[in-house]
N, C-alpha and C positions, 0 to 999 in steps of 0.2 A: 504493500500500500504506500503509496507516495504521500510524502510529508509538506505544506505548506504552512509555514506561519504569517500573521499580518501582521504589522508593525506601523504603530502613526496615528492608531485612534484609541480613543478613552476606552475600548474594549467589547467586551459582548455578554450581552446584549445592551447598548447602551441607547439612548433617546437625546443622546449630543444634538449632533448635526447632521449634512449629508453624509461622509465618512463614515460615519456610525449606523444610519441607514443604509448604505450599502455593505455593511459587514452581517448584519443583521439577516438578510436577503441571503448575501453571499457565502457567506460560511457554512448554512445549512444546505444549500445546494451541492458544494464542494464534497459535503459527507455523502451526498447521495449520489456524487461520481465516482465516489470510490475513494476520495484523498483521506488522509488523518488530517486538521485542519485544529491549528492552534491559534489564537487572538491574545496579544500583548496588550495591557491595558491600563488604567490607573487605578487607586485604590477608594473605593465608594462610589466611581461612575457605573458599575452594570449592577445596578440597586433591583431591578424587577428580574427578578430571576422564574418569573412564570412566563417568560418569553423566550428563554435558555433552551438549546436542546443539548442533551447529555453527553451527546457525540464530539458539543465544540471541547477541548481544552483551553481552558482561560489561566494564563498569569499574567501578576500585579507586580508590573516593575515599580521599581523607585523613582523618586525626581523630586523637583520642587516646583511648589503650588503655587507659582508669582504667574501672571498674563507674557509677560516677555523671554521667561527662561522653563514653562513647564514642556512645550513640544519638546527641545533641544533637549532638555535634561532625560526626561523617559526616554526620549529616543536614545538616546547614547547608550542607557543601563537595556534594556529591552536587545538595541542592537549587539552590543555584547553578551548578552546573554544566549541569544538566539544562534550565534556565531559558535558557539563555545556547543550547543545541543546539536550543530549540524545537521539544520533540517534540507530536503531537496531542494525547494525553492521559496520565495520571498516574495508576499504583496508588500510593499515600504507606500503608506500614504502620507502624501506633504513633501516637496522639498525642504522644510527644513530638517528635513532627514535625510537630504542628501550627503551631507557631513560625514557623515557614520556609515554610507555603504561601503568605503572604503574595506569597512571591520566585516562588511557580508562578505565580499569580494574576496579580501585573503580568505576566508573560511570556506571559499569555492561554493557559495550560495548562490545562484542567478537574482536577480533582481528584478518585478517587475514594478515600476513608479507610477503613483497616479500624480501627474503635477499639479493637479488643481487649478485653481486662477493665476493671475497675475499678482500676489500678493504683495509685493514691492511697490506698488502704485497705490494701495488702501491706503485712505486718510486716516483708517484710525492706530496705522502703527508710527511711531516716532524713527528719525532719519536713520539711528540703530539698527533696528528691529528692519526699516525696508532692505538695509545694507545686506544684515543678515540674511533674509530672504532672497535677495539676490544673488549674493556669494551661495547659498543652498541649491538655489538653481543650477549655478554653472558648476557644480560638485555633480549635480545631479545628472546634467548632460553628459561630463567625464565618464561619469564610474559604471550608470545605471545600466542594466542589461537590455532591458527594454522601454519604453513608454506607456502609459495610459493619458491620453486626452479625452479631458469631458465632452469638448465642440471642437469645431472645427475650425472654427476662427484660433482656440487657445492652438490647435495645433496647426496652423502656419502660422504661428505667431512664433512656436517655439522652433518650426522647421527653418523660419527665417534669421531669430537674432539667436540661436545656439546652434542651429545645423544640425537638430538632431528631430528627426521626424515621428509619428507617437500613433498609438491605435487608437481608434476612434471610438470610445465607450462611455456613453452617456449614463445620465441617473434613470434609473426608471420610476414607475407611478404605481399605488395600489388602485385596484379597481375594486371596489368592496359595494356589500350591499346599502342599499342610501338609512342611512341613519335618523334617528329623531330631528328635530330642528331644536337649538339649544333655548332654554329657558328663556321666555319672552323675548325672543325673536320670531321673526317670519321669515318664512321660504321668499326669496329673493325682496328681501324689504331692509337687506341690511348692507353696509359697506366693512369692508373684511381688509387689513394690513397683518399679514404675516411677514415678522422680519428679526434679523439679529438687531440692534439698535445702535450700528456703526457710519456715520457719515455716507459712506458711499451707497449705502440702501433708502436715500432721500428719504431720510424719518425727516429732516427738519422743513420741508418739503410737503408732505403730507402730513404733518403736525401743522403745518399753515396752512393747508388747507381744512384742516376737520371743523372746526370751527363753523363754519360755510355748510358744509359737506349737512353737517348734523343740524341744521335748521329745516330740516326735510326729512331726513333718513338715518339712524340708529349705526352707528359707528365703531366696530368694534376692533380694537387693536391687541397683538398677541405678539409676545415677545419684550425682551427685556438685553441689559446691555449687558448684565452676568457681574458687572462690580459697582451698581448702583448710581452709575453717573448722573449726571444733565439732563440726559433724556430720558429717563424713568422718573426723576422731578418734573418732566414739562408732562409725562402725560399720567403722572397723577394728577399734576392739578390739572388737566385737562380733562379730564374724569368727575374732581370734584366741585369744577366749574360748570358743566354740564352735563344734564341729567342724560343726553342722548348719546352719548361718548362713555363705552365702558373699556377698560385697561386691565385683560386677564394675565397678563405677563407671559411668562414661559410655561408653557404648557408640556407636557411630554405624555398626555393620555392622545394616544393616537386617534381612539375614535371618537371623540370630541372632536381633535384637530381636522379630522375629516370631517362629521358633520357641518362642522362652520365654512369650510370650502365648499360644501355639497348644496349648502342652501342662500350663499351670499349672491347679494345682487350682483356686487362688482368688487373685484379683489384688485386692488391695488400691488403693482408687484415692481418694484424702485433701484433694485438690485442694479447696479452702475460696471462693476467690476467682477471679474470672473468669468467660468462657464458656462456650462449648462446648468441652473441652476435647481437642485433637489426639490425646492418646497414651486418652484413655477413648474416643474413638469408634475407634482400631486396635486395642485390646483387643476391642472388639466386636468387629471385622469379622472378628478374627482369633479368634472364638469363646471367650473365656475367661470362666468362671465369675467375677461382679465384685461384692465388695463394698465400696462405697463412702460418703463423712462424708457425711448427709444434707443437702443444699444443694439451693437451688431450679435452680441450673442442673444438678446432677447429675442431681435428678429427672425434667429436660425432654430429658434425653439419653436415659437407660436408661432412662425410665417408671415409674409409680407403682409397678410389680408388685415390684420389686428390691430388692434386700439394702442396708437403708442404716444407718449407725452416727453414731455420736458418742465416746462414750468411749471412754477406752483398753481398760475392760474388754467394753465394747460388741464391739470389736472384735474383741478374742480369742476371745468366745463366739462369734459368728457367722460368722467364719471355721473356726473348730474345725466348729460345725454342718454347715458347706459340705462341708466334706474329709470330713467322715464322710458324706456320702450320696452316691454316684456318681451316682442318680437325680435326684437336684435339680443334679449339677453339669452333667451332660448336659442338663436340661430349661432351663438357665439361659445355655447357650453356645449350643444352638439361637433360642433368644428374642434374644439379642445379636446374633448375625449377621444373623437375619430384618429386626430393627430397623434396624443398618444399613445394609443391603442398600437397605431403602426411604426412610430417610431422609438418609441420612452415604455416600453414593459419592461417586467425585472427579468421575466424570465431571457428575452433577450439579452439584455446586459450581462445576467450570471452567464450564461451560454459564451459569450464572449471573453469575458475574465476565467471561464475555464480553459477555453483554448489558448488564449494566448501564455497560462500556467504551464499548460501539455506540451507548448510550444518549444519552452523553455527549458523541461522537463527533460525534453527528447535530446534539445541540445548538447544538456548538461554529460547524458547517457552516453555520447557519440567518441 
């Protein structure tokens, strides 16, 4: 039985981020191709262990619990660790773990990367923090055995300023059955922001527009910034300045998170930086009316046809348009789903992150 470990996320089964949803997907799949299938991770992230299947193997490496040194640190102990157990091959998520494939590489591990966005351009890392993620990059182009690109913009992006070209494997979507609609809300009567609470996801953007937004229609915003900033201050008080605007923070109950996708008027989706991103391809699967900042990777997700903005007041108009027409919000969550359906399911994605493991595998074998 062939051995994979994953390496770069808070573990399994965790409700982090995308990272963490695709390990959740992916690991269990891997067992049922036959692999032994081990997940590195931190200690206190994989808390719902009724979502565990017995097959995964989980350890809890070490590190420190700071925003700017905990990737780098787990990754380092995780990496030697896993170095030292000599498994066949390596999923490594995040450049800033490319630092440490060096430590796969002598240990004759293949490595396959997902590089994620552009992380070095996010507003919300300090000139440090972009540096390092830069230098993680170009470790990552040297050493790594192979690639994984979310979209295909990140990968001419990477074919172009590293010279190193990447396989093409996006997030996928749950398609589940439709769920209740959340307490005093309406099936398409509400306005829905699923988001981290970092600058480049225009919180501060549609935090000026809510205001506006909720003198018509019930607003609810989800997510939070993880260390209590600025913007978990502007939208409590923007909660407890008006009664139409509710603020549930971080959510990690999945079918909650999907009902509120499943029955919102118009989901607002801000995301500036990155790839394909995880929570707009479940908004689709999960049929929500979306409109989103015009970026090249949003475009390549939802397609040219879609509601796309920029300004604050961009914003307000064409969401207000959305909620006022039931016909365009029905013709716009069917188009979503369809889209996903054919391009963003898991099962495809696992499907492709297995062969390109096998790939590796066979390499290693030769």
């Amino acid at each position: 039985m062939p051995s994979v470990v994953i390496l770069g996320t808070r573990g399994y089964p965790s409700f982090y981020g995308g990272f963490e949803t695709a390990v959740r997907h992916l690991a269990p799949f891997l067992a049922d191709a036959g692999w032994d299938v081990t997940v590195y991770g931190r200690s206190g992230s994989a808390i719902d262990q009724t979502h565990a299947d017995p097959r995964i193997r989980t350890i809890q490496s070490s590190g420190l619990n700071s925003r700017s040194l905990s990737t780098l640190s787990y990754g380092a102990t995780s990496s030697i660790s896993a170095a030292l157990k000599g498994f066949d091959v390596a999923l490594v998520m995040n450049v800033a773990n490319g630092f440490w494939l060096p430590i796969l590489k002598a240990a004759r591990i293949p490595t396959l990367v997902n590089v994620d966005g552009i992380e070095w351009e996010r507003a919300k890392w300090g000139k440090l923090a972009r540096l390092t993620f830069l230098l993680g990059a170009k470790f990552t182009a040297k050493h790594a055995s192979e690639l994984v690109v979310d979209s295909k913009e990140i990968g001419h992006y990477w074919a172009t300023r590293f010279n190193r070209p990447g396989t093409f494997i996006p997030y996928g979507g749950v398609f589940s059955e439709e769920f209740p609609v959340e307490p005093g809300l309406e099936h398409r009567g509400y306005i829905l922001l699923v988001a981290r609470f970092v600058p480049e996801n225009s919180i501060t953007a549609f935090f000026q527009a809510a205001p506006e937004l909720s003198k018509k229609y019930k607003v609810v915003i989800v997510g939070s910034s993880g260390f209590a900033g600025h913007f978990d201050e502007e939208a409590h008080r923007l909660q407890a300045t008006n009664t139409n605007i509710q603020w549930l923070g971080h959510l990690s109950d999945d079918s909650r998170l999907l009902s509120l996708w499943q029955h919102a008027g118009a989901y607002f989706h801000g995301h500036t930086v990155g790839g394909t991103n995880p929570a707009l391809v479940q908004a689709m699967a999960c049929g929500s009316p979306i409109v989103a900042k015009d970026t090249v990777f949003n475009r390549e997700v939802l397609g040219s046809d879609s509601l796309f903005v920029n300004s604050t007041d961009e914003i307000t108009q064409k969401i207000l348009e959305l909620m006022g027409h039931p016909d365009r919000q029905d013709q716009q969550s069917s188009k979503n789903v369809a889209r996903a359906r054919n391009f963003y399911s898991w099962e495809r994605v696992c499907e492709s992150y297995e062969k390109s493991l096998s790939l590796l595998l066979n390499e290693r074998s030769k």
